[in-house]
C-alpha positions in Angstrom: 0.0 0.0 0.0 1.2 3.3 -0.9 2.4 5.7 2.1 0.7 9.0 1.4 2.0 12.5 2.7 -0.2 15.6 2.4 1.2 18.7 1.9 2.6 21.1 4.8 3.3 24.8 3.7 4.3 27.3 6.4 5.2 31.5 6.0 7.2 31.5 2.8 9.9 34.6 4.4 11.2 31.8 6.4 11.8 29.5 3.7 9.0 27.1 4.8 10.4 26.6 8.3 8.6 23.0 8.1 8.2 20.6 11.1 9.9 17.3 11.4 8.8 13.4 11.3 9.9 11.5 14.4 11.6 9.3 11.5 14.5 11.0 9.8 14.4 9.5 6.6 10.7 10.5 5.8 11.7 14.0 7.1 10.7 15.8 4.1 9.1 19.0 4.3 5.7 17.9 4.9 3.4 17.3 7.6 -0.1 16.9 7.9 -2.3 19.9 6.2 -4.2 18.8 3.1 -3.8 19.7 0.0 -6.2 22.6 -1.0 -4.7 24.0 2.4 -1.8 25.1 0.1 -1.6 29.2 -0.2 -3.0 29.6 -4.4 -0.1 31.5 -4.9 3.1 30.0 -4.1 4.6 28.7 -7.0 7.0 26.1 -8.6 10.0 28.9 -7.6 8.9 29.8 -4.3 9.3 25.9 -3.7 12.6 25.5 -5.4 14.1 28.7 -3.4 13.0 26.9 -0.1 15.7 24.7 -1.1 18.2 27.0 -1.3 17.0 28.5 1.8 17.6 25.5 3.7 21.5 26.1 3.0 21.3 29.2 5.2 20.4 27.4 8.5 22.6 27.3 11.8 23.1 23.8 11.4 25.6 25.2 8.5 27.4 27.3 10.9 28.1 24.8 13.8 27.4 21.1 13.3 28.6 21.5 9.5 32.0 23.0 10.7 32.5 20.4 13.4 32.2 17.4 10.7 34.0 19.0 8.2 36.5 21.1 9.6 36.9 21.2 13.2 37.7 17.4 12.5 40.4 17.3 10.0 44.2 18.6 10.4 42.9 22.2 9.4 41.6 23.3 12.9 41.2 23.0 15.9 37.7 23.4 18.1 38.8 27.1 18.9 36.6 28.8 22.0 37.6 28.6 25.1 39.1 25.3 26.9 36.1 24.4 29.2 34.1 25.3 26.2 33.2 22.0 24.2 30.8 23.4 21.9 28.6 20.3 22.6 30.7 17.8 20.6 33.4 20.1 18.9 36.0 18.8 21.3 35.2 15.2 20.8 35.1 15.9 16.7 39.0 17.5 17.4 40.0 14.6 19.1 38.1 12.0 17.1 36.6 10.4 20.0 33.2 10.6 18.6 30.4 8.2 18.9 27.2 7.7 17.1 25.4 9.6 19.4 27.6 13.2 18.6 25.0 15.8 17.6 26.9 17.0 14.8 26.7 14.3 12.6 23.0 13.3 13.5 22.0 16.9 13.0 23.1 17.2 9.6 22.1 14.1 8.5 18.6 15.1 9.5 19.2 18.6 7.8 20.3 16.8 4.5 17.4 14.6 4.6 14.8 17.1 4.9 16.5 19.2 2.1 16.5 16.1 -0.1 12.7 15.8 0.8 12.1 19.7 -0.2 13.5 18.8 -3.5 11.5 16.1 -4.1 8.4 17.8 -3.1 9.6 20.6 -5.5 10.0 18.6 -8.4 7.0 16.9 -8.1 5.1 20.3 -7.7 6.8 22.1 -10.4 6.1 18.6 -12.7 2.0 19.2 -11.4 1.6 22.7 -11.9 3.7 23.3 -14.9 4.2 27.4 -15.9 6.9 29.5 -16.7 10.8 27.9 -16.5 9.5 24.4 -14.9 12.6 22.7 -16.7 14.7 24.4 -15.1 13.6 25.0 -11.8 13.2 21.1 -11.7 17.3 21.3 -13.1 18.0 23.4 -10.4 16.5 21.2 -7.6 17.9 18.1 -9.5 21.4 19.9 -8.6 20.6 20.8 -4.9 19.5 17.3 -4.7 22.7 16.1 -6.3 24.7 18.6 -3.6 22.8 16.9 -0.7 23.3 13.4 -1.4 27.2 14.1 -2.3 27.6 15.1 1.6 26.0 11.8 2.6 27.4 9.7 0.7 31.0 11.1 1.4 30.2 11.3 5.1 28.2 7.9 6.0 28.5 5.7 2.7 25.8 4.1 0.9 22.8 5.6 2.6 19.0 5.4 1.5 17.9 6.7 -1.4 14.6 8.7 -0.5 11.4 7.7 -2.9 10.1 10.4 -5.7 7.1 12.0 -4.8 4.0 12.4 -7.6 0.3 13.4 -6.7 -2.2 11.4 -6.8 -5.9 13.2 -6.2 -4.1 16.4 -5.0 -2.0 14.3 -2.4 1.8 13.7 -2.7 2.4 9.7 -2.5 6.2 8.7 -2.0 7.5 5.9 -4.1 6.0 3.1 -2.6 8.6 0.6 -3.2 11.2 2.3 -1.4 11.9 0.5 2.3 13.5 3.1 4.4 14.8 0.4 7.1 17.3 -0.5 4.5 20.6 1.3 2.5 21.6 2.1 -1.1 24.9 1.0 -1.7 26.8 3.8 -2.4 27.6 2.7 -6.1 23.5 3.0 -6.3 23.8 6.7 -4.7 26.5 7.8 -6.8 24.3 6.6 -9.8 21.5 8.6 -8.8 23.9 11.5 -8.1 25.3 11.8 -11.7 21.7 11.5 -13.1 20.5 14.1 -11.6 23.6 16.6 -12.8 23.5 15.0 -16.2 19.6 16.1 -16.1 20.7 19.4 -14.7 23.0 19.9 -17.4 20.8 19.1 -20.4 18.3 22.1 -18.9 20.3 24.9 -16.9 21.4 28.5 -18.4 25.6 29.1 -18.4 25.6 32.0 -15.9 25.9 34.7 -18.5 22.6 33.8 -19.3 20.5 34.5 -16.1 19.6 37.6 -15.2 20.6 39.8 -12.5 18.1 39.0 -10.4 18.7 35.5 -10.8 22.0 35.7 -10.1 23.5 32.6 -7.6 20.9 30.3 -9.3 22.5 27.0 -10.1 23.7 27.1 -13.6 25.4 24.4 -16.1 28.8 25.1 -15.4 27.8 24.8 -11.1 26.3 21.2 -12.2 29.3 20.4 -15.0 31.9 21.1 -12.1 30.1 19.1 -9.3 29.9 16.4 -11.4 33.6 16.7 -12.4 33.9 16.5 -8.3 31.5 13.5 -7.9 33.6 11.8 -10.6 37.0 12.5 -8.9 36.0 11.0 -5.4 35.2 7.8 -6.9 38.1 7.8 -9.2 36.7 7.7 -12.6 39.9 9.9 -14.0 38.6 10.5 -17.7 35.4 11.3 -16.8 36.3 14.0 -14.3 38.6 15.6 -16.8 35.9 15.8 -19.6 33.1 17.6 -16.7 36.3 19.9 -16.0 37.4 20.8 -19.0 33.5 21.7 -20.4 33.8 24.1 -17.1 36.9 25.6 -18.3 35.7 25.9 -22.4 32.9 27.6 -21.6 34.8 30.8 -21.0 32.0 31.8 -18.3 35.0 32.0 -15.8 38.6 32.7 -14.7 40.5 33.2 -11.8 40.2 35.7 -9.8 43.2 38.1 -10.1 44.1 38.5 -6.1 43.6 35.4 -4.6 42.8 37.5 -1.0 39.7 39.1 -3.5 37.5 35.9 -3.6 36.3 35.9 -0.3 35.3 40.1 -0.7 31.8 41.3 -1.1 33.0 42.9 -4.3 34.1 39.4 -5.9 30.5 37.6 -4.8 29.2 35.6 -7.9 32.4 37.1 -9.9 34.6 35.5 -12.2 35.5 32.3 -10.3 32.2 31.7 -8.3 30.5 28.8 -10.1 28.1 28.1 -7.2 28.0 29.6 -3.7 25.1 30.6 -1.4 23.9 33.3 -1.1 23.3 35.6 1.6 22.6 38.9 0.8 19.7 41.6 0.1 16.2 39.7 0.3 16.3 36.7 -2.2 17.6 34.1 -1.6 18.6 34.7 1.7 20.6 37.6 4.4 22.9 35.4 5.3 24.2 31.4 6.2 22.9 32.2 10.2 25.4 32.7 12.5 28.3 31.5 10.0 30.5 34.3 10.3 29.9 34.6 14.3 30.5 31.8 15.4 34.0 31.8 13.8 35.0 35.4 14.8 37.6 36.4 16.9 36.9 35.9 20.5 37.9 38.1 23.6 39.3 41.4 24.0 38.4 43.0 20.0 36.4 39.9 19.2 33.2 39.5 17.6 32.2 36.2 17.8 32.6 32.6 19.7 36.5 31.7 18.6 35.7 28.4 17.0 36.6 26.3 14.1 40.7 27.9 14.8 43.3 27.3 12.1 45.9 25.0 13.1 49.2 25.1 13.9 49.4 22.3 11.7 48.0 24.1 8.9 50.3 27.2 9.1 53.4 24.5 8.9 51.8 23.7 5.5 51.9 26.9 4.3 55.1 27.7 5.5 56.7 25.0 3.9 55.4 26.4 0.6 57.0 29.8 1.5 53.0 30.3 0.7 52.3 33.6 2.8 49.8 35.1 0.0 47.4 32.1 0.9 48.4 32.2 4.4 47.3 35.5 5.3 44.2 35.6 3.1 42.6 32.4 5.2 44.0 33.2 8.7 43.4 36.1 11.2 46.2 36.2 13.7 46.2 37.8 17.2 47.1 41.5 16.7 47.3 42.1 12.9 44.8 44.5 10.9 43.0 43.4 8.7 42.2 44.3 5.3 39.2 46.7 6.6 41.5 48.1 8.6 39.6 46.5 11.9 42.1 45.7 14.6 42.5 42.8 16.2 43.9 42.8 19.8 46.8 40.5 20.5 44.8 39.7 23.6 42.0 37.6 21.9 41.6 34.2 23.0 43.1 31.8 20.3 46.1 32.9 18.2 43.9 32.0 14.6 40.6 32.4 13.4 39.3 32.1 9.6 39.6 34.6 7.4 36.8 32.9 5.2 34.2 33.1 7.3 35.2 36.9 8.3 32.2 39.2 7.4 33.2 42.9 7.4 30.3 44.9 6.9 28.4 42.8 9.0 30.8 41.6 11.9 29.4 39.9 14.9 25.6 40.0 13.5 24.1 36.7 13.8 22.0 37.4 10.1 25.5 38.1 8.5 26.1 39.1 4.9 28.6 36.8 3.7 28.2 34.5 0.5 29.4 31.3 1.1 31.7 29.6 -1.4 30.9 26.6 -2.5 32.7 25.7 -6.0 35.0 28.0 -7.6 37.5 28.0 -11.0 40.6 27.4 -8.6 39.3 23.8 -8.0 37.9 22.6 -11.3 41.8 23.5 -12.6 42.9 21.2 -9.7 40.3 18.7 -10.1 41.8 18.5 -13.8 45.2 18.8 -12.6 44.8 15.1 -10.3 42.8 13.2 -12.7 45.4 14.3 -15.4 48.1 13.1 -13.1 46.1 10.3 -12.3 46.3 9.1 -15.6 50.0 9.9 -16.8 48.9 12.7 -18.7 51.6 15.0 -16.3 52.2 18.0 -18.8 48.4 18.8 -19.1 48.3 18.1 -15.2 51.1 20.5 -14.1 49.5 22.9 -16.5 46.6 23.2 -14.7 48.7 23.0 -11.2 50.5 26.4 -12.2 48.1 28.2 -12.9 46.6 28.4 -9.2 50.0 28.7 -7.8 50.9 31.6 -10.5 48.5 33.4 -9.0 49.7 33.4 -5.7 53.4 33.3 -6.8 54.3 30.5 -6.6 57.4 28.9 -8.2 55.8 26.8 -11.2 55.7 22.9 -10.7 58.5 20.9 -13.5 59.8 17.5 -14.1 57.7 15.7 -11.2 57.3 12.1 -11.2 53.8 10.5 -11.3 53.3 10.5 -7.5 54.8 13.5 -6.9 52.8 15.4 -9.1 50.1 13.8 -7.0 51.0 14.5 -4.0 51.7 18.1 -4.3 48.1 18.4 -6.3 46.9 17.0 -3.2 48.7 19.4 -1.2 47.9 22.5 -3.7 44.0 21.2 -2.8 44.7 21.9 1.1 46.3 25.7 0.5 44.2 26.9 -2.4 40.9 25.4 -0.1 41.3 25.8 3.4 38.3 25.9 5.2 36.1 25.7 2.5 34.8 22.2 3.9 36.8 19.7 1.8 40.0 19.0 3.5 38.5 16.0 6.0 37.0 14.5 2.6 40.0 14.8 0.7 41.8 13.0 3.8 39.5 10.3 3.6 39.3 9.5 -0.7 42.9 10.1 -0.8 44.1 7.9 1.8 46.3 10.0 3.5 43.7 10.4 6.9 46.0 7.9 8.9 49.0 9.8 8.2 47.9 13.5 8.3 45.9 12.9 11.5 49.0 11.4 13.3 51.0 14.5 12.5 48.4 16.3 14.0 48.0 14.5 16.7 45.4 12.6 16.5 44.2 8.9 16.4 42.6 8.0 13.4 41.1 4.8 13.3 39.9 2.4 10.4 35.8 3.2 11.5 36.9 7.0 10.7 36.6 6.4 7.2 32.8 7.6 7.6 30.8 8.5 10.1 28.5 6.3 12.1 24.9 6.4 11.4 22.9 8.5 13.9 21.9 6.1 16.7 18.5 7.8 16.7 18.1 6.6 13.4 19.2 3.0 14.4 16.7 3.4 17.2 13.9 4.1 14.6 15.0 1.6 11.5 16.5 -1.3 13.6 17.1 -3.1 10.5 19.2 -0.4 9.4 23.0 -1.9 9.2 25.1 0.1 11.2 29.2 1.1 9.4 32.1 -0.6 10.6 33.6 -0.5 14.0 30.9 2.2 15.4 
């Protein structure tokens, strides 16, 4: 028998600030108002910029940076010592179990995005009207996004069912079982056909307007898939997404690496996706984002974590890399670029540059685009996959240009592996807390080693995260991953 969900549809401003199941797979935007409840005149894009709404929550300021920075060689929890920031500390020191809130929280986040975008599809597919191919393109790629994070975080996971309507009501797939998992061959699968439908329909950037500007575009859904193709090592593949980013000649590097994260550069020349956080659509900001990463103490404006590392600096020193350096770490008692001081009396020696917000420091609704996929990486995504497969001229090609940029002495004459290697390391400069770094640990193999020098003890369960134990609680059946 088919499982039917009606429709819930709350103030629109908030972004549909929807209610949750008690089950976090079937967490999906809906609860229980019937149809005809539905306010006449939201539309197919009010429901598709929910989505992209839901990228500007808290749980993207906290629990997001604890699973994908706080726990990787980059930083450290930041704050104050007694100051655990619920389960930073045990993130930092990778003593995490499968009850940390971190994990659980986004996994329930991702879910109910992935549940919007069904729901959004399957409205847009009902009610037809103006651009319904690509709205349905665009939350084919947000869809595409969300499962990437689960996938790379907690492995094959399940595969939520489409939605259709059925006399006004929206009926889920009905032979999806939610007790069980997608291996994550299946989810990768269902990944690239969604950003192979999302290319086939979406405008190159040039070709929205102004308005629509930070919409998701072919070259945002061509350069995730080039991504989505690197982590599972399909070398050729990745290169042809890469290099249909870089024909396009809708972008280029930005000139001054230290520019990209300025309000000036927002959707400019290298920003191929980000989210958006200023004026009224989409969004004023990724809440709390920039605060809770601001300098803390004496000057501060914000609660010190997420910290660069000590571990990181070392990295860039050992590249003589001090354009890079300074554009991704505040330290204790420099000016900044603003010209805001910062006292060398605040309580941790780093903070993140990235995340600094200028015009609106210390505000909770904060102004700051976050940047998502940029130029810099698609050259370097073509730079390993051209390594990977011997092809090392076109690889350091790509290589030199990000470190030109940033001066850099140009890469010659490495062997295979070394070429690799220092495209792996060119990865952890040019992207510094920008989310990847624990991910690129992990594909890469180099998690064991890189933690150690940190530190830290990482352990063969590491390699993803456990499933929620809420979630185990609810969907006993549910296989739990290795060692947790």
């Amino acid at each position: 028998m088919k499982r039917l969900y009606k429709i819930a549809v709350f103030t629109f401003a908030t972004f549909m600030s929807i209610g949750c199941s008690e089950e976090f797979l079937e967490v999906d935007a809906r609860e229980n108002i019937d149809a005809e409840d539905r306010d006449e005149n939201f539309t197919p894009d009010d429901f598709v910029t929910g989505i992209y709404g839901m990228f500007t929550e808290f749980d993207y300021a906290f629990a997001y940076l604890g699973i994908t920075e706080i726990i990787s060689d980059n930083a450290d929890k930041g704050s104050s010592p007694t100051d655990t920031g619920t389960d930073k500390q045990l993130l930092d020191d990778l003593e995490f179990t499968s009850t940390v809130p971190s994990s659980a929280t986004m996994w329930e986040h991702w879910y109910k995005t992935i549940g919007r975008a069904n729901y959004a599809i399957a409205f847009a597919q009902e009610e037809g009207g103006t651009n319904t191919d690509r709205l349905i393109a665009e939350a084919k790629f947000l869809r595409a996004y969300t499962y990437f994070f689960l996938v790379r975080s907690f492995g094959g996971v399940t595969i939520q069912g489409e939605i259709e309507f059925v006399n006004g009501e929206a009926v889920v797939d009905q032979d999806v079982d939610l007790s069980s998992r997608n291996t994550q061959e299946q989810v990768y699968e269902y990944i690239e056909q969604d950003l192979i439908d999302a290319i086939g329909v979406l405008p190159a950037k040039s070709e929205y307007s102004a308005q629509d500007l930070g919409r998701a575009t072919r070259g945002a859904a061509q350069g995730l898939l080039a991504k989505v193709h690197l982590y599972q090592e399909e070398w050729s593949e990745a290169i042809e997404q890469a290099n249909g980013v870089i024909s396009s000649g809708e972008y280029s590097l930005e000139p001054n690496y230290e520019d990209v994260w300025r309000e000036y550069s927002e959707n400019g020349v290298e920003s191929i996706f980000e989210i958006q956080a200023r004026g009224e659509s989409i969004a004023h900001g990724v809440q709390q984002y920039s605060q809770t990463q601001g300098a803390r103490g004496t000057s501060g404006w914000g609660w010190g974590f997420n910290t660069p590392s000590e571990n990181l600096v070392e990295a860039f020193d050992a590249e003589g890399d001090e354009i890079r350096k300074n554009a991704t770490i505040i330290f204790a008692g420099e000016t900044l670029w603003d010209g805001r001081e910062v006292s060398a009396s605040v309580e941790n020696p780093r903070y993140s540059e990235k995340a600094y917000s200028s015009a609106s420091v210390g505000d909770g609704d904060g102004d700051k685009n976050i940047r998502v996929l940029r130029y810099a990486e698609i050259l370097l995504i073509k730079a390993e996959a051209e390594a990977q497969i011997g092809n090392l001229q076109a690889a350091t090609e790509a290589l030199n240009l990000v470190r030109e940029r940033v001066e850099l002495e140009p890469v010659s004459g490495l062997a295979q592996q070394e070429l690799i290697e220092k495209i792996w390391n060119e990865r952890r400069l040019e992207l510094a807390f920008e989310h990847d770094r624990w991910f690129d640990l992990l594909r890469t193999g180099q998690a064991p080693e890189a933690m150690a020098a940190h530190g830290k003890d990482f352990q063969e369960k590491h390699y993803l995260f456990p499933i929620p134990e809420n979630q185990i609680i609810q969907t006993p059946d549910m296989e739990q991953n290795p060692g947790w």
